[in-house]
Residue frames relative to the residue before (quaternion, step in Angstrom):
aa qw qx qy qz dx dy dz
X 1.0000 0.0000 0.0000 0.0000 0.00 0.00 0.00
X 0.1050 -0.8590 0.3765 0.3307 3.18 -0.63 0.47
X 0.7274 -0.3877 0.0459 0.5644 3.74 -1.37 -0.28
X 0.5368 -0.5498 0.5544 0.3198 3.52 -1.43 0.26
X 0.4915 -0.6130 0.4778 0.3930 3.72 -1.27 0.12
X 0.3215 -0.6217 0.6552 0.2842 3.98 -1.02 0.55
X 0.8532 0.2648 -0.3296 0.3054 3.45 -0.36 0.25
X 0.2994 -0.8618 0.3805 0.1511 3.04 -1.43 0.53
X 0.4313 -0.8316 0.3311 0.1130 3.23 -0.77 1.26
X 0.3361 0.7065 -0.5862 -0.2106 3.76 -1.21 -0.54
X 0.5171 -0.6435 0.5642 0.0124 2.89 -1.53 1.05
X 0.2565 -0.7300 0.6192 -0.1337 3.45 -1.24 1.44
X 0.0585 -0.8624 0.4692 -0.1806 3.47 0.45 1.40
X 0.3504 -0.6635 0.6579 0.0636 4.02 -0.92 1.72
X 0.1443 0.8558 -0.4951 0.0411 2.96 -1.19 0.28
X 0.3101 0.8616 -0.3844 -0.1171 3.68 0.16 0.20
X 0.3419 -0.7760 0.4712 0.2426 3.51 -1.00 -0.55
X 0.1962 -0.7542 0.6171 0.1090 3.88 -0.12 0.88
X 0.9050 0.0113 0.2497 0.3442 3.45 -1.48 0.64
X 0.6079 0.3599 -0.3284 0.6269 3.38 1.12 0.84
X 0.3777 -0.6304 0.6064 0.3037 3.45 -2.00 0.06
X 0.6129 -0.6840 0.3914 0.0567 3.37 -0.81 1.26
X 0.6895 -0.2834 0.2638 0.6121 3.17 1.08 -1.27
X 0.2560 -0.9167 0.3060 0.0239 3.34 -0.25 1.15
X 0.1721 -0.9011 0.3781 0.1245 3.97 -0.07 0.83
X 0.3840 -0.8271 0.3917 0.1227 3.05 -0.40 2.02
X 0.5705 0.5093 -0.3921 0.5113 3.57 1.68 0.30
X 0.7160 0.1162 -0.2907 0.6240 3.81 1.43 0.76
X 0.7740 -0.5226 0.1964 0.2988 3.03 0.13 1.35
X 0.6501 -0.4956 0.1603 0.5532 3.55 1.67 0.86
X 0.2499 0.8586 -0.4253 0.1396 3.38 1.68 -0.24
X 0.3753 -0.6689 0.3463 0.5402 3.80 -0.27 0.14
X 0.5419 -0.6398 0.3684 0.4015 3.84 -1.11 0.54
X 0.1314 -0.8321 0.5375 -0.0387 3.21 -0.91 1.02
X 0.1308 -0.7365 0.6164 0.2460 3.81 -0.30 0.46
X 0.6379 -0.6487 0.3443 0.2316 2.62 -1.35 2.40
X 0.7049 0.5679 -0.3374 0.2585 3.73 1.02 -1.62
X 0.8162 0.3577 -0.0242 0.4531 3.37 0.78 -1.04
X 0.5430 -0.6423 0.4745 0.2597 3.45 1.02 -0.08
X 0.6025 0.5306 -0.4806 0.3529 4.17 1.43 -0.62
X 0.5147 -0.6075 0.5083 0.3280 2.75 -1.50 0.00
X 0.1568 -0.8412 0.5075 0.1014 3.22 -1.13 0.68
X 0.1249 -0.7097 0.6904 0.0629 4.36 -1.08 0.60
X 0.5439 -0.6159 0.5297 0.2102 3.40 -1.28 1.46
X 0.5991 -0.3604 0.6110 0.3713 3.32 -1.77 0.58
X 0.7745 0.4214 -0.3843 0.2735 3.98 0.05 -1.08
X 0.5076 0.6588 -0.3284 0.4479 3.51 1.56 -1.16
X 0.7529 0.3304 -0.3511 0.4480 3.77 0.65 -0.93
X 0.5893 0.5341 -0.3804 0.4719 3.94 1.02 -0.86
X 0.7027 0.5504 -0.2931 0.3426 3.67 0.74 -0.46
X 0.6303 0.2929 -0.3588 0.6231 3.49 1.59 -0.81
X 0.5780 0.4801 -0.5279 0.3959 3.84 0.51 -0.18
X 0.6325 0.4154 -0.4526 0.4717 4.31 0.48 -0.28
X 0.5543 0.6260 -0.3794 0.3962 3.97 1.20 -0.67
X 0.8080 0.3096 -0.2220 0.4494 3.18 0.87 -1.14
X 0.7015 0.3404 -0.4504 0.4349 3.22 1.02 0.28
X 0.4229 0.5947 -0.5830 0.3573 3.17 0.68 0.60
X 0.7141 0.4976 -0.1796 0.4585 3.23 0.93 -1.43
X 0.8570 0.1062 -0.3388 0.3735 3.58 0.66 0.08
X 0.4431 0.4664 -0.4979 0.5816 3.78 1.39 0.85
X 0.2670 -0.7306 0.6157 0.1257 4.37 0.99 0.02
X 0.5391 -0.7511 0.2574 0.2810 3.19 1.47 2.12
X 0.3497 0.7170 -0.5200 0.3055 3.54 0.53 0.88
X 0.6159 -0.5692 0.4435 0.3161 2.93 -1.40 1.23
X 0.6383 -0.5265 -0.4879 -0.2779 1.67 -1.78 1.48
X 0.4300 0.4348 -0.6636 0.4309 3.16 -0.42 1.34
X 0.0578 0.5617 -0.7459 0.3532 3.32 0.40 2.50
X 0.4616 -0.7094 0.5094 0.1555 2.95 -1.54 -0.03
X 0.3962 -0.7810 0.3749 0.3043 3.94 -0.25 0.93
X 0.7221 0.4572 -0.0965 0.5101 3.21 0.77 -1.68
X 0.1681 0.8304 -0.5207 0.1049 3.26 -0.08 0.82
X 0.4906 -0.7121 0.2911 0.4092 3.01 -1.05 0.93
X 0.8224 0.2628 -0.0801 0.4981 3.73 -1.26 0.03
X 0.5370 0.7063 -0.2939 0.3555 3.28 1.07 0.45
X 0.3819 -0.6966 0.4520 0.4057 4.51 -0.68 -0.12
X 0.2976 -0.8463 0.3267 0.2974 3.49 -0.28 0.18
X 0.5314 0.5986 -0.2456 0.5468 3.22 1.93 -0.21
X 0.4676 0.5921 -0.4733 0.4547 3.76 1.41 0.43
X 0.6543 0.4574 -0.1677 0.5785 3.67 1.17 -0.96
X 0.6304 0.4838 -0.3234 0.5137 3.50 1.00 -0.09
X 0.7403 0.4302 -0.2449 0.4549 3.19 1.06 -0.60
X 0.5768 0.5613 -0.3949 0.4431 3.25 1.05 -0.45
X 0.6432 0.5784 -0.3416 0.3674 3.36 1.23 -1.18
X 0.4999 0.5697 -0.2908 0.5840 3.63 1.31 -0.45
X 0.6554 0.4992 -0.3949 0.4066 3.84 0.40 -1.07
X 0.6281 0.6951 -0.0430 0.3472 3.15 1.28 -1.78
X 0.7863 0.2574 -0.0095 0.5616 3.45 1.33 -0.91
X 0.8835 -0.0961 0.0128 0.4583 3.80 1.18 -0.43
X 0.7996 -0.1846 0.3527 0.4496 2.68 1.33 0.32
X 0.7472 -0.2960 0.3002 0.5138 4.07 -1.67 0.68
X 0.4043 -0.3551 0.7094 0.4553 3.88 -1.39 -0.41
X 0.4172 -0.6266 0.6058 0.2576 3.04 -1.73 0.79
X 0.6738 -0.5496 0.3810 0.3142 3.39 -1.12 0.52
X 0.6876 0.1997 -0.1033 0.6904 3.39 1.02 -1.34
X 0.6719 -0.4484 0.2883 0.5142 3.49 -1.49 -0.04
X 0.7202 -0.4451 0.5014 0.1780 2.62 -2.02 0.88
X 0.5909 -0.5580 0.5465 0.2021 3.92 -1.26 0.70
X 0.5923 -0.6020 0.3491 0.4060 3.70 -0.81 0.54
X 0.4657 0.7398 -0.2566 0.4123 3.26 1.44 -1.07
X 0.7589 0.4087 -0.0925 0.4985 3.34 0.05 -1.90
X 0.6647 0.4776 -0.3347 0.4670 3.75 0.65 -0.80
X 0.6494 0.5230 -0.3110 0.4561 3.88 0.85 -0.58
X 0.7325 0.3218 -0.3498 0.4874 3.48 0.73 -1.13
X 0.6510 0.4119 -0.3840 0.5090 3.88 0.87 -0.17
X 0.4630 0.5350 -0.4564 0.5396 3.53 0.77 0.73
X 0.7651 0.3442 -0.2752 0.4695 3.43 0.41 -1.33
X 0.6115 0.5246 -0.3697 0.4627 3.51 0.89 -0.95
X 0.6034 0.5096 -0.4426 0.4246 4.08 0.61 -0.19
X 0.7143 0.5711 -0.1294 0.3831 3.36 1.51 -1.05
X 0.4573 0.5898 -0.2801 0.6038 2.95 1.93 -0.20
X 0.8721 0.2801 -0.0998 0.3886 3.59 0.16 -1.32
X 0.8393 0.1802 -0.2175 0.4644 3.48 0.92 -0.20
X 0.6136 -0.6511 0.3368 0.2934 3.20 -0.68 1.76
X 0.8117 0.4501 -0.1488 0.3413 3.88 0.74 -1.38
X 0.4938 0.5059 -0.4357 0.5571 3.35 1.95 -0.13
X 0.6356 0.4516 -0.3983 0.4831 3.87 0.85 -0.63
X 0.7738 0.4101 -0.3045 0.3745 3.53 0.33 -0.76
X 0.7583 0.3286 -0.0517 0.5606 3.78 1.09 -0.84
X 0.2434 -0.8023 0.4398 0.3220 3.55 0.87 -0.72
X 0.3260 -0.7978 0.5059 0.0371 3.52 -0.63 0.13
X 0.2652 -0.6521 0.7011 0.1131 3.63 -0.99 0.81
X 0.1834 -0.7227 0.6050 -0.2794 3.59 -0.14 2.16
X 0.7299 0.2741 -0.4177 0.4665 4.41 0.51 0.68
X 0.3167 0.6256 -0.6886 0.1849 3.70 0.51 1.12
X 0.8510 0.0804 -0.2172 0.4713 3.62 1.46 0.35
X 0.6850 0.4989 0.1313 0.5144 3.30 0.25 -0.89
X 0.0455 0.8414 -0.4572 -0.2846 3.63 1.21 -0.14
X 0.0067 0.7936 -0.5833 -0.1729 3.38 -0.92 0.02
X 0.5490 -0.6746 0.1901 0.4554 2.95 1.82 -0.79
X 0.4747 -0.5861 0.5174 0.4042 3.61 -0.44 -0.52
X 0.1604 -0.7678 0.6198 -0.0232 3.29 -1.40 0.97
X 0.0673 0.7470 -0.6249 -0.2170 4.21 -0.09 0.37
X 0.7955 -0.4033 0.4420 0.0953 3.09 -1.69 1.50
X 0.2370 -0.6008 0.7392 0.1909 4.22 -0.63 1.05
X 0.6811 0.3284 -0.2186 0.6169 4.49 0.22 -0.91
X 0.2370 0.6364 -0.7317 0.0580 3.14 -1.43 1.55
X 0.2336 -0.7947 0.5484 0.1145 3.74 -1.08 0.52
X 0.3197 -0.7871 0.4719 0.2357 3.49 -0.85 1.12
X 0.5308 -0.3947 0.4105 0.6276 3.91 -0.73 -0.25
X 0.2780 -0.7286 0.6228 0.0635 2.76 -1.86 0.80
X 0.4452 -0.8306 0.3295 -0.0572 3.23 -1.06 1.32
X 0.3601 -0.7062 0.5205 0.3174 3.94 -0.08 1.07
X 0.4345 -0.6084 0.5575 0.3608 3.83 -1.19 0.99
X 0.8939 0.0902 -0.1283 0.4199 3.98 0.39 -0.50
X 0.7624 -0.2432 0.3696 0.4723 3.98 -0.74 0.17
X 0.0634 0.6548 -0.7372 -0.1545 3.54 -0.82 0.79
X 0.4870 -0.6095 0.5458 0.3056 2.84 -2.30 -0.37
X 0.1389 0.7809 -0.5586 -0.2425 3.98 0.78 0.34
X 0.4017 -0.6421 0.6526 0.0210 3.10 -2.09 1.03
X 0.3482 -0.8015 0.4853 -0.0271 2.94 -1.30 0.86
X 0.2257 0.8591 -0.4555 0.0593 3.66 1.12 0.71
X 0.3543 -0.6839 0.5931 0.2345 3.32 -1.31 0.91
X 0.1012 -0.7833 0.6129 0.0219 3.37 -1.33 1.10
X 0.4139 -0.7607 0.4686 0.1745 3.36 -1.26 0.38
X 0.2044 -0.7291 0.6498 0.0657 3.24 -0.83 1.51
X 0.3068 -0.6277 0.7154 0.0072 3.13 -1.67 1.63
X 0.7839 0.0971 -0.3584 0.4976 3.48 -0.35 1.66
X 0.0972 -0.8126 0.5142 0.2566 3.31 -0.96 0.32
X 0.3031 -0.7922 0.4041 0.3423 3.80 -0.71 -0.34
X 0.0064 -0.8059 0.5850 -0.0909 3.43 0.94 1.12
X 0.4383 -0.5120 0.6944 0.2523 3.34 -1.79 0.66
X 0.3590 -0.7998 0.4805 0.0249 3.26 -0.95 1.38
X 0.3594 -0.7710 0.3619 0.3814 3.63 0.45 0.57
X 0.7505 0.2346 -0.1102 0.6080 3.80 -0.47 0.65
X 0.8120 0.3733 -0.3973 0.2084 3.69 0.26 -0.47
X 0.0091 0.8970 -0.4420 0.0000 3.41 -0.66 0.56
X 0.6463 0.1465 -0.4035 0.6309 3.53 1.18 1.05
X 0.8189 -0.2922 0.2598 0.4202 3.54 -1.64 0.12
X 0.6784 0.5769 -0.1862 0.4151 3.23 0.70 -0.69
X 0.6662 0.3425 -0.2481 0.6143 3.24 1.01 -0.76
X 0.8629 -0.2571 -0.4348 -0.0184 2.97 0.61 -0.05
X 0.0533 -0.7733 0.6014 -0.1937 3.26 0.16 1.53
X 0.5342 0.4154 -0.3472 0.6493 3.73 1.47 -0.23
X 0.5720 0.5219 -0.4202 0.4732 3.73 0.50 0.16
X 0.6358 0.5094 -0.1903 0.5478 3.19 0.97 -1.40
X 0.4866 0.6357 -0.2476 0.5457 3.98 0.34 -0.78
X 0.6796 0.3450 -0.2084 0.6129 4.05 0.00 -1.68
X 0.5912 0.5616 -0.3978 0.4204 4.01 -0.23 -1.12
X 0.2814 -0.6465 0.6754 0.2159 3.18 -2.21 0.86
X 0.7112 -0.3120 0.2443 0.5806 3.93 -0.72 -0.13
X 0.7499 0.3816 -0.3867 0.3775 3.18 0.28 -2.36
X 0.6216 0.5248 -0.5417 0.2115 4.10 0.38 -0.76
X 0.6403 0.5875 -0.2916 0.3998 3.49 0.83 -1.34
X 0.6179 0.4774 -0.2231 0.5835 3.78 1.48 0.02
X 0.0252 -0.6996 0.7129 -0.0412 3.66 -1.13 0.91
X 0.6263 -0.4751 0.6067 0.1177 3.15 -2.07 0.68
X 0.1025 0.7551 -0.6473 0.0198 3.74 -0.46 0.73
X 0.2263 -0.6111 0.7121 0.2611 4.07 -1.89 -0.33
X 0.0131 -0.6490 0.7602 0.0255 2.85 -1.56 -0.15
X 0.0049 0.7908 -0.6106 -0.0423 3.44 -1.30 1.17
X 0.3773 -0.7170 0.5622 -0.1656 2.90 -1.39 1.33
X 0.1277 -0.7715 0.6014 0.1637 3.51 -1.77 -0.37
X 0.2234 -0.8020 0.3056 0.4621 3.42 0.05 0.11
X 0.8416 0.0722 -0.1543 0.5125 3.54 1.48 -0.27
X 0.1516 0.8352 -0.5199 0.0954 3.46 -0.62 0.26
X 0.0239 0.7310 -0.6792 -0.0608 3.84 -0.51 1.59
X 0.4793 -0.6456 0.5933 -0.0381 3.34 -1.30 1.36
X 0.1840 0.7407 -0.6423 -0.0708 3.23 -0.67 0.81
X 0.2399 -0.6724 0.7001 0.0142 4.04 -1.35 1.17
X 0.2985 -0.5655 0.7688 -0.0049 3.19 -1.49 1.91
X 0.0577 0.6063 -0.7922 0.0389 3.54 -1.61 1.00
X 0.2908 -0.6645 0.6588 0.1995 3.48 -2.11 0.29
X 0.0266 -0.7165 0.6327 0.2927 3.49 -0.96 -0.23
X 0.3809 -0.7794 0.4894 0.0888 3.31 -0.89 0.83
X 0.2069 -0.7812 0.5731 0.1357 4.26 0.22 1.10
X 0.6828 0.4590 -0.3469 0.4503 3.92 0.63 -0.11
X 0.7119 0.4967 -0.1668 0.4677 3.77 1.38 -0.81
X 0.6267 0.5995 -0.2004 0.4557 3.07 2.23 -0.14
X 0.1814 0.7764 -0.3617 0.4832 2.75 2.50 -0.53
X 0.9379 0.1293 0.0653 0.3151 3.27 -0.52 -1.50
X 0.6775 0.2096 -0.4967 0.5003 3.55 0.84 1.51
X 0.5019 -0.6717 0.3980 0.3722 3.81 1.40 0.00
X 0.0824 0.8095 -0.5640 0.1407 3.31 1.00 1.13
X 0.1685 -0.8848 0.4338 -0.0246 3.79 -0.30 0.32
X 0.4359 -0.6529 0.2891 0.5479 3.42 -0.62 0.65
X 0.4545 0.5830 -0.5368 0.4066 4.22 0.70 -0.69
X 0.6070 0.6068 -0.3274 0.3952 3.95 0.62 -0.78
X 0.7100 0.5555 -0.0884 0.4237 3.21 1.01 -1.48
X 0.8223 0.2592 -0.2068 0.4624 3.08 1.03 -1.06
X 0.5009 0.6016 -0.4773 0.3991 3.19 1.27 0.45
X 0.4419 0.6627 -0.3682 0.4795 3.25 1.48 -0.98
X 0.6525 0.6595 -0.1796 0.3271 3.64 0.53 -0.87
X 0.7231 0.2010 -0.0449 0.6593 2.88 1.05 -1.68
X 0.5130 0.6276 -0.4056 0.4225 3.61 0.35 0.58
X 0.4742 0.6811 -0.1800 0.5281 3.31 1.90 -1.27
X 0.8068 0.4223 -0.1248 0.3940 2.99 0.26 -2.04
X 0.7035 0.4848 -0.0949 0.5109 3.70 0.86 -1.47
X 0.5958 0.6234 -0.4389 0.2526 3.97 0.06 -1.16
X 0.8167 0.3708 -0.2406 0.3710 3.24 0.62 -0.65
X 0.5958 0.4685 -0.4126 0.5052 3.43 1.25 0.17
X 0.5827 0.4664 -0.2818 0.6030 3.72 1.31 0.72
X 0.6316 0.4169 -0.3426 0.5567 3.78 1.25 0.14
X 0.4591 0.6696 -0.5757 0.0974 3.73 0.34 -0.14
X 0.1961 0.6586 -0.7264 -0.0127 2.95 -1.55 0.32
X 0.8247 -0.1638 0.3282 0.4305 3.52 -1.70 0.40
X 0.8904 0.3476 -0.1031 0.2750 3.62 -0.25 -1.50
X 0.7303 0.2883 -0.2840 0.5503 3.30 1.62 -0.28
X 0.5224 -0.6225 0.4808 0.3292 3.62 0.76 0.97
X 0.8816 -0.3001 0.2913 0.2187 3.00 -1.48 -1.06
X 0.2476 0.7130 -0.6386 0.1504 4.09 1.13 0.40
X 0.2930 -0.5813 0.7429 -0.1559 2.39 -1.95 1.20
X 0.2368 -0.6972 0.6021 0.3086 3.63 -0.88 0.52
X 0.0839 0.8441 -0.4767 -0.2306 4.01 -0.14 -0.11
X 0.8203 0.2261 -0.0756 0.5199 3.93 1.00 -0.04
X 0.0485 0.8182 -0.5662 0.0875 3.61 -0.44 0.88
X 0.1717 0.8301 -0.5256 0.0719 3.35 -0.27 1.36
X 0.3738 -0.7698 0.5155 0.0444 3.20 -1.04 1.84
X 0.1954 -0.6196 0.7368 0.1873 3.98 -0.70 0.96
X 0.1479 -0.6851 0.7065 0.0979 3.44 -1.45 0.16
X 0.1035 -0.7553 0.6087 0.2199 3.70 -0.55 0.44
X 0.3080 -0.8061 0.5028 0.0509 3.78 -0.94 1.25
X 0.3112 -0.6040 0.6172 0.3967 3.53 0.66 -1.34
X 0.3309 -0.7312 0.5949 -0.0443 3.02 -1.35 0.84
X 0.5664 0.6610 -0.3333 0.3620 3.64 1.38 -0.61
X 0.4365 -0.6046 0.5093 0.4296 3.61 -1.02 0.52
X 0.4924 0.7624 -0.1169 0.4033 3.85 1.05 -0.46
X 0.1766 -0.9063 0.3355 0.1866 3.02 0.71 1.05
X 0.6993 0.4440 -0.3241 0.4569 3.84 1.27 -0.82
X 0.5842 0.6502 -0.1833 0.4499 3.03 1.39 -0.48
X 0.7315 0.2040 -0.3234 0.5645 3.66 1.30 -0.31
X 0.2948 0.6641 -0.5394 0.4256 3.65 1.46 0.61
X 0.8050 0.3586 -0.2441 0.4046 3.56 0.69 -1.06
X 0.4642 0.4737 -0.5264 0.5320 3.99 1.07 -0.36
X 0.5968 0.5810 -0.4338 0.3436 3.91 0.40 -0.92
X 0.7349 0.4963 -0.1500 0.4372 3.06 0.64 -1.54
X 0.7699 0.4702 -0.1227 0.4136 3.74 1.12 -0.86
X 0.1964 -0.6739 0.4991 0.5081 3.10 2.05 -1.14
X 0.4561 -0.7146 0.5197 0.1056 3.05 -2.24 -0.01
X 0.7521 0.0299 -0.0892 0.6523 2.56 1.46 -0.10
X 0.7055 -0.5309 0.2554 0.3939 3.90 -1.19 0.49
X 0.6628 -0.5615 0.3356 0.3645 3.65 -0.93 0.03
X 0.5401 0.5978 -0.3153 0.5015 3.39 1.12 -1.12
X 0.8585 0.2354 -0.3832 0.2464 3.41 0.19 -1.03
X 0.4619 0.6007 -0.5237 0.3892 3.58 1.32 0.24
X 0.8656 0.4374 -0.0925 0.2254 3.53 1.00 -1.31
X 0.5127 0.5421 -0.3519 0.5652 3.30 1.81 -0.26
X 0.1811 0.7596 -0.6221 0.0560 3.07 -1.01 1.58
X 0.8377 -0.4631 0.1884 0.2198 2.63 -1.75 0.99
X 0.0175 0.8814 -0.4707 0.0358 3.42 -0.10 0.75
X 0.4020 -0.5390 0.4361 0.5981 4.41 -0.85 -0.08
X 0.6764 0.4213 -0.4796 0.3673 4.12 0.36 -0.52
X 0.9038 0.0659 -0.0057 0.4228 3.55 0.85 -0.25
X 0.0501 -0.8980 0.4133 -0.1423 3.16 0.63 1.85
X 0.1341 -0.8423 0.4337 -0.2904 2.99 -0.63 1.92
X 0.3018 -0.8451 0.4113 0.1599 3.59 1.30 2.20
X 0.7789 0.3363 -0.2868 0.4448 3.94 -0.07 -0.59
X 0.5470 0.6499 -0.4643 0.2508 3.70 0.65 -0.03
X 0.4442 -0.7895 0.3328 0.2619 3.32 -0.80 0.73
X 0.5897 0.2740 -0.3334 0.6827 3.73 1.43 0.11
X 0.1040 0.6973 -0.6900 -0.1639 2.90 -1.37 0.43
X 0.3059 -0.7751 0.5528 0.0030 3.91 -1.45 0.96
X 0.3178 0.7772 -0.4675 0.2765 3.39 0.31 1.17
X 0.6322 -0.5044 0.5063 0.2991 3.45 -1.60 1.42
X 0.4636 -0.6605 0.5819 0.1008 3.05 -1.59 1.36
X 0.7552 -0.0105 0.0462 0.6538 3.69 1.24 -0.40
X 0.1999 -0.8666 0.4502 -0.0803 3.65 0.27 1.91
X 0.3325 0.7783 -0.3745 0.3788 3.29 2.16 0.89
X 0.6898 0.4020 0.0132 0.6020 3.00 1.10 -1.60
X 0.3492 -0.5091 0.6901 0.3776 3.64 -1.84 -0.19
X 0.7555 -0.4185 0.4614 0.2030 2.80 -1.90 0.86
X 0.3977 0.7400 -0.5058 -0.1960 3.42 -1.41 0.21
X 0.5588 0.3378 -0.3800 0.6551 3.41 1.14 0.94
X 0.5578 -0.5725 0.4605 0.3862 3.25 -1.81 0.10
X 0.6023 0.5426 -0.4801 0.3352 3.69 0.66 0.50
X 0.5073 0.5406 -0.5073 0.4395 3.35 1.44 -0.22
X 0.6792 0.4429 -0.4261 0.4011 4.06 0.91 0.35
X 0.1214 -0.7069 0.6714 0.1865 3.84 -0.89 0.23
X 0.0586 -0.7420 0.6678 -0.0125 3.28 -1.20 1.56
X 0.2159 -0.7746 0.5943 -0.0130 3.37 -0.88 1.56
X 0.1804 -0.8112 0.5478 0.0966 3.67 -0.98 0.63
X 0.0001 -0.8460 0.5206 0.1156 3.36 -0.41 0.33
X 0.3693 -0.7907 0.4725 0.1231 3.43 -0.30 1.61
X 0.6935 0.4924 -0.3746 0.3691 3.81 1.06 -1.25
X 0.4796 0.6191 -0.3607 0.5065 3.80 1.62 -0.78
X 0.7295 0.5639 -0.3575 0.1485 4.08 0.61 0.11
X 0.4760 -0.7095 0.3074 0.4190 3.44 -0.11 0.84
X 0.5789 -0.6463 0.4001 0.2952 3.23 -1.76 0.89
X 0.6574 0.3158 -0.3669 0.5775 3.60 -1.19 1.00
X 0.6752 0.4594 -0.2993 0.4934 4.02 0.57 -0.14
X 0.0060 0.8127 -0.5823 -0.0196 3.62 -1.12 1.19
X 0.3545 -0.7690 0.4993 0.1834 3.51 -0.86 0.95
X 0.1439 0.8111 -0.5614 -0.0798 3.59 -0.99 0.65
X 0.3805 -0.7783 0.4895 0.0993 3.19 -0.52 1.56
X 0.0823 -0.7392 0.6539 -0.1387 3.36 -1.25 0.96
């Protein structure tokens, strides 16, 4: 395994989305997610952990270890089992000894990047066990009210099951019987036209202890942030864009050298006060970002219609910022 990171991090994460749906909700017909109370938009903790495993899948070419667990379309008890093959031997029929369950635990933590980085719940067969994740991300939140839209488009072909036909031929003689408008269907598609997103995450230096998160981990985590989305396009999510990535770092403040290993390791100071920034729905004088509309006449549609200010002297002691 290798070393873990000693320090602890959270992470402030831009985001936006042009003319596209962000993150669809299969409990409104994929509509984008919207909190009913306020009108913001809103993108799942899973939506961001999902394009961060894509892109590392796509640029580590899912190799151990920094393979990937969660895969799409995929069983999850095949990689469990192997982890068993890997360490003692068949999966046991019945459960697995404390013993066996640890070294297939650690051996998942070795080989896939997202059980180390997220953690994973590894006995829907096979036990391997359960791991909680040093990198967690809360839902993330649009800074103002979107509008999601609903536009009807037109699909030119359809793919109807043709009664009776069952090679090309049949049915191209299907096709042939048909008027235009049939060979033509009605479609939607929802959308927004703007929306900047902003996503609080933590990294945890004690929770890393126990899957061997690392700094090579970290800084992929990074570049995954920055990049993922220029490797997700498609049609439905318009335009996202990562546009700001800001890393707290907890250092230590002590004169004491083992002693500011642990404030590192513990942090110095709570999360909120790195992450609550200043915003027009919720304006907040000591915060160290602040994210506010250049002209709070209009709605937003790019990220310049936003001015993000930082204030470095507003930062607690023992805590470094690295913009990105």
């Amino acid at each position: 395994m290798t070393t873990p990171i000693t320090n602890r991090y959270e992470f402030l994460y831009l985001f936006d989305c042009e003319n596209g749906n962000p993150n669809g909700d299969p409990d409104a017909a994929n509509a984008p997610r919207i909190d009913p109370e306020d009108l913001h938009g809103l993108v799942s903790d899973v939506a961001l952990k999902r394009r961060v495993r894509n892109y590392v899948q796509a640029a580590r070419g899912n190799q151990m270890p920094n393979a990937i667990f969660v895969e799409h379309a995929t069983n999850l008890n095949r990689p469990i089992a192997m982890a068993h093959e890997q360490t003692g031997g068949l999966p046991p029929a019945t459960g697995a000894n404390r013993e066996r369950v640890n070294k297939a635990r650690d051996w998942m933590c070795e080989s896939f990047y997202d059980v180390r980085t997220f953690g994973a719940v590894m006995s829907t067969g096979a036990n391997a066990g359960q791991v909680r994740g040093p990198v967690q991300v809360a839902f993330s939140r649009s800074l103002d009210p979107i509008l999601s839209l609903d536009a009807s488009i037109t699909r030119m072909a359809v793919a109807d099951k043709a009664k009776g036909a069952q090679s090309s031929a049949d049915f191209a003689a299907w096709e042939a019987a048909q008027s235009e408008d049939t060979l033509r269907t009605m479609g939607r598609k929802s959308l927004i036209p703007y929306g900047l997103y902003a996503a609080k995450g933590f990294i945890s230096a004690n929770l890393a202890e126990g899957t061997g998160f690392g700094e090579a981990d970290l800084n992929l985590l990074w570049e995954a942030l920055q990049n993922m989305f220029d490797h997700d396009r498609s049609a439905s999510k318009g335009f996202m864009s990562c546009r700001k990535l800001l890393i707290f770092k907890h250092v230590g403040t002590d004169g004491d050298a083992e002693q500011r290993k642990r404030q590192a390791k513990m942090g110095c100071c709570q999360a909120h006060r790195l992450l609550d920034f200043s915003s027009r729905q919720c304006e907040r004088p000591n915060a160290i970002v602040e994210i506010l509309r250049k002209d709070g006449e209009r709605s937003a549609r790019c990220y310049d219609d936003y001015a993000v200010t930082i204030h470095r002297d507003r930062l607690p002691s023992g805590i470094e910022l690295d913009e990105r």
